[in-house]
Backbone bond lengths (Angstrom), bond angles and torsions (degrees), N, CA, C in turn:
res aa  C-N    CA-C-N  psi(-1)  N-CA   C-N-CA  omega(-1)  CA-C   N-CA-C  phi
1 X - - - 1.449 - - 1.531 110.96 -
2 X 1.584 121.47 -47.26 1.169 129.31 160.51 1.480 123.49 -24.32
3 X 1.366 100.60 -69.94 1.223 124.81 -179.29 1.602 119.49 -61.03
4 X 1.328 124.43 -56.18 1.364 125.97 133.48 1.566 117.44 6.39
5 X 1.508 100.99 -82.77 1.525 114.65 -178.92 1.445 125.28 -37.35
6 X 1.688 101.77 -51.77 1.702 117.12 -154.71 1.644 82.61 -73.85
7 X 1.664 118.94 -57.46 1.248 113.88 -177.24 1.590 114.94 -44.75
8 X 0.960 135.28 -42.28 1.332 116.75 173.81 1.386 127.32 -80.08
9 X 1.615 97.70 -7.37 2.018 99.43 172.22 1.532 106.50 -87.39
10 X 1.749 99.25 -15.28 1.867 86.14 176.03 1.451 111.08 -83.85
11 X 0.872 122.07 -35.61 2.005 144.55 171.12 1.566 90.40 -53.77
12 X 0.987 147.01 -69.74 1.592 134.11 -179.56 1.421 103.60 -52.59
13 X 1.518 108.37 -57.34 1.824 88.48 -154.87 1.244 89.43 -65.97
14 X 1.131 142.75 -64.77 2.070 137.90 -171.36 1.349 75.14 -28.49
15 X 1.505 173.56 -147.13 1.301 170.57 12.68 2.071 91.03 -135.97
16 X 0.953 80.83 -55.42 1.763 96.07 -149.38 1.957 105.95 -80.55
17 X 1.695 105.94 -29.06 1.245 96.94 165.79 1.712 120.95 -103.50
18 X 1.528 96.09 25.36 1.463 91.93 167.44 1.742 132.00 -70.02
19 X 1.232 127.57 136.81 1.537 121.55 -152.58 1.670 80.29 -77.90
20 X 1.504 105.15 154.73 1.334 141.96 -174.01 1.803 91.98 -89.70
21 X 1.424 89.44 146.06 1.764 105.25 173.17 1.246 103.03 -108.44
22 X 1.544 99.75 123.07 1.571 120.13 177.69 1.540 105.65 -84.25
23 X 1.547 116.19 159.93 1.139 108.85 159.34 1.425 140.01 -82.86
24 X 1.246 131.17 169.48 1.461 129.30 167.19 1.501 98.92 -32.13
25 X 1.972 110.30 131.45 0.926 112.19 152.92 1.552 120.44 -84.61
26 X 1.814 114.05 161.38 1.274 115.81 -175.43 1.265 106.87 -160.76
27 X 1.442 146.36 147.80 1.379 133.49 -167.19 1.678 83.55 -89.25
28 X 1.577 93.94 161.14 1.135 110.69 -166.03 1.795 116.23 -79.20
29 X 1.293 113.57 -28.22 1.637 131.44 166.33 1.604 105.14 -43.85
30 X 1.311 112.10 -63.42 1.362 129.38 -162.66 1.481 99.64 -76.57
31 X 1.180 132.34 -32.60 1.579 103.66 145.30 1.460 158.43 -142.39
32 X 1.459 87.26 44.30 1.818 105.89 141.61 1.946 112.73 -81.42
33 X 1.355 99.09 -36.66 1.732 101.18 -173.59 1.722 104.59 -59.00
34 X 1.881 111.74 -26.79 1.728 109.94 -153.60 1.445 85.73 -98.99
35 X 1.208 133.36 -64.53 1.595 153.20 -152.94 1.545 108.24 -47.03
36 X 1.159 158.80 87.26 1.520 149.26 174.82 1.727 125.26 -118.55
37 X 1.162 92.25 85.90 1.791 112.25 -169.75 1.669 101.66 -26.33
38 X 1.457 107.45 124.88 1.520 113.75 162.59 1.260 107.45 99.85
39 X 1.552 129.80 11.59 1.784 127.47 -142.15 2.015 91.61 -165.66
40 X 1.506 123.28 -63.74 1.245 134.88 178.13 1.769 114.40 -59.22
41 X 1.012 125.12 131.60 1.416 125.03 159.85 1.178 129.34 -116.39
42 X 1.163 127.27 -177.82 1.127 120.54 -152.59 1.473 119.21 -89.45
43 X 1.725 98.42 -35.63 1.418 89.09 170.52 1.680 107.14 -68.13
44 X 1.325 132.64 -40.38 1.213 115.06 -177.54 1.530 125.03 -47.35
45 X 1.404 117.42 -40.83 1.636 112.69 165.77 1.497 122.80 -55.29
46 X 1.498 111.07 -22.01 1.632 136.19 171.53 1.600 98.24 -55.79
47 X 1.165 119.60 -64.10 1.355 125.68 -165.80 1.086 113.10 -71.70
48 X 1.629 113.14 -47.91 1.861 117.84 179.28 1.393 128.49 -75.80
49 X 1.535 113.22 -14.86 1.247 128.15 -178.74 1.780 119.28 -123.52
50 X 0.824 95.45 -20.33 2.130 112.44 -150.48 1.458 124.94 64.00
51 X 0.923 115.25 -142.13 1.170 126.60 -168.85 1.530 103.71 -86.81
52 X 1.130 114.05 -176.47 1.722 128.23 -175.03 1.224 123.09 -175.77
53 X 1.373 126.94 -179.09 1.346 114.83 164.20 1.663 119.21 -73.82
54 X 1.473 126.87 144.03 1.458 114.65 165.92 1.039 110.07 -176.71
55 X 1.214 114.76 147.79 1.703 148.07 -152.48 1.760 85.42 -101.52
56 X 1.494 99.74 139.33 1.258 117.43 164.59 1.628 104.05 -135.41
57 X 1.930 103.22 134.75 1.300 120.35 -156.13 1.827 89.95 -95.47
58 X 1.462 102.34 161.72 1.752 102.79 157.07 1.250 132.60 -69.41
59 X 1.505 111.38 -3.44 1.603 137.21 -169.64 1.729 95.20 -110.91
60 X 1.451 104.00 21.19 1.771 82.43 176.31 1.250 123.75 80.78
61 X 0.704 123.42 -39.12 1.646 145.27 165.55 1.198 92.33 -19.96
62 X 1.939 117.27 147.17 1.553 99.61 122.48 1.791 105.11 -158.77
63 X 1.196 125.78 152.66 0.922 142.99 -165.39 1.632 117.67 -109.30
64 X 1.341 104.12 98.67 1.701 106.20 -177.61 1.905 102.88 -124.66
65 X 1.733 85.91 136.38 1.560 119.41 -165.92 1.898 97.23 -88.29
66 X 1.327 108.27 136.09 1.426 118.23 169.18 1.818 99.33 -143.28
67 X 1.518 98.73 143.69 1.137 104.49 -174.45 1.560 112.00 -116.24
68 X 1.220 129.46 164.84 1.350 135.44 -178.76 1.423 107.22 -123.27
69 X 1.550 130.12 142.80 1.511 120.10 -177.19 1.446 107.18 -91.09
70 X 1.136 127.42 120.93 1.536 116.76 -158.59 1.722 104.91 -114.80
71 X 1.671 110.49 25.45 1.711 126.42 -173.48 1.564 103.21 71.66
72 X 1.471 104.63 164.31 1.167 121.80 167.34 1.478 114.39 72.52
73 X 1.293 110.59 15.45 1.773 122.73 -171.85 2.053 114.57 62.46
74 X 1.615 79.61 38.90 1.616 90.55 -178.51 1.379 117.69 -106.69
75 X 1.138 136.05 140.71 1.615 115.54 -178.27 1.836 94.86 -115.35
76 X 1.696 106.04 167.84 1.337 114.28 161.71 1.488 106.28 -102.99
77 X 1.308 118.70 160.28 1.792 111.68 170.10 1.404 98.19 -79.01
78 X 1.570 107.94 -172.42 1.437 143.26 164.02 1.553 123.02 -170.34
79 X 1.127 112.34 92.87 1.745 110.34 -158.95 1.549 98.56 -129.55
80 X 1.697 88.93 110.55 1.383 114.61 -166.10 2.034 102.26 -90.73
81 X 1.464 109.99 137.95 1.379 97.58 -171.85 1.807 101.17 -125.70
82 X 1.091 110.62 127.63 1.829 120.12 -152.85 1.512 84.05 -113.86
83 X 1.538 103.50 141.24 1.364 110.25 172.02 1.709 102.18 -100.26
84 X 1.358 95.18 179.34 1.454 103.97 175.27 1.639 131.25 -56.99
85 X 0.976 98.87 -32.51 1.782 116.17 148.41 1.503 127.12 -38.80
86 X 1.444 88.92 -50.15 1.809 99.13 -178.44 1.782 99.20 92.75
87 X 1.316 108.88 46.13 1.562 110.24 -174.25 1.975 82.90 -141.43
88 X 1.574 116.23 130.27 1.300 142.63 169.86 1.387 106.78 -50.35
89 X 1.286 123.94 91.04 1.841 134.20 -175.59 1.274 97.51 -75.58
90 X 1.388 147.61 -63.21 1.179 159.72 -158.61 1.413 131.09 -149.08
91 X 1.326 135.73 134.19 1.608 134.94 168.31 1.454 116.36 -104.28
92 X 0.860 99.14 147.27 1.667 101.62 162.20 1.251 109.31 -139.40
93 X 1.465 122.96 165.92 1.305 135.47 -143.97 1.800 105.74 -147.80
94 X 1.712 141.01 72.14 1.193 117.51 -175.32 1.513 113.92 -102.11
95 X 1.089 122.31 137.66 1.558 120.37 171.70 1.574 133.47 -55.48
96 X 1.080 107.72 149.38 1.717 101.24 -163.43 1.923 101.47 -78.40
97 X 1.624 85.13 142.30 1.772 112.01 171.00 1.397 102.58 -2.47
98 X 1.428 145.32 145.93 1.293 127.74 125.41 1.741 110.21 -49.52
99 X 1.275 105.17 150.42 1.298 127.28 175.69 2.076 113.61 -52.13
């Protein structure tokens, strides 16, 4: 039963210090300048960027993360939000971590 236990506290923590997947990097100009809510699709960010990380909602939705290198091993976000269409509904833009 002991043993049982530890095995599943080592199987979690291997869980918990696994490194996180960043998204496609991209300078940050190139996409606020490319990206234009209501007009961009999805395959076009496919082609201009590639792939990335992104969440797909039950509503169709889906939400894909691009990052910008902002120095100092810092990134900015870019979290592009695709409607069910496959047409860019909204962007948002957050600034990287303080240091």
């Amino acid at each position: 039963m002991k043993a049982a236990a530890l095995l599943m506290s080592l199987v979690l923590a291997g869980c918990a210090t696994g490194q996180a997947t960043i998204g496609t990097q991209v300078p940050a100009e190139r996409l606020s300048s490319s990206i234009v809510p209501g007009r961009t699709t999805k395959a076009e960010l496919l082609a201009a960027f590639g792939k990335t990380k992104a969440v797909v909602f039950d509503s169709g939705y889906e939400s894909w993360l691009y990052q910008s290198p902002a120095g100092g091993g810092r990134f900015a976000e870019f979290v592009v939000l695709i409607d069910p269409q496959g047409i860019v509904a909204r962007t948002r833009q957050r600034a990287p971590a303080a240091p």
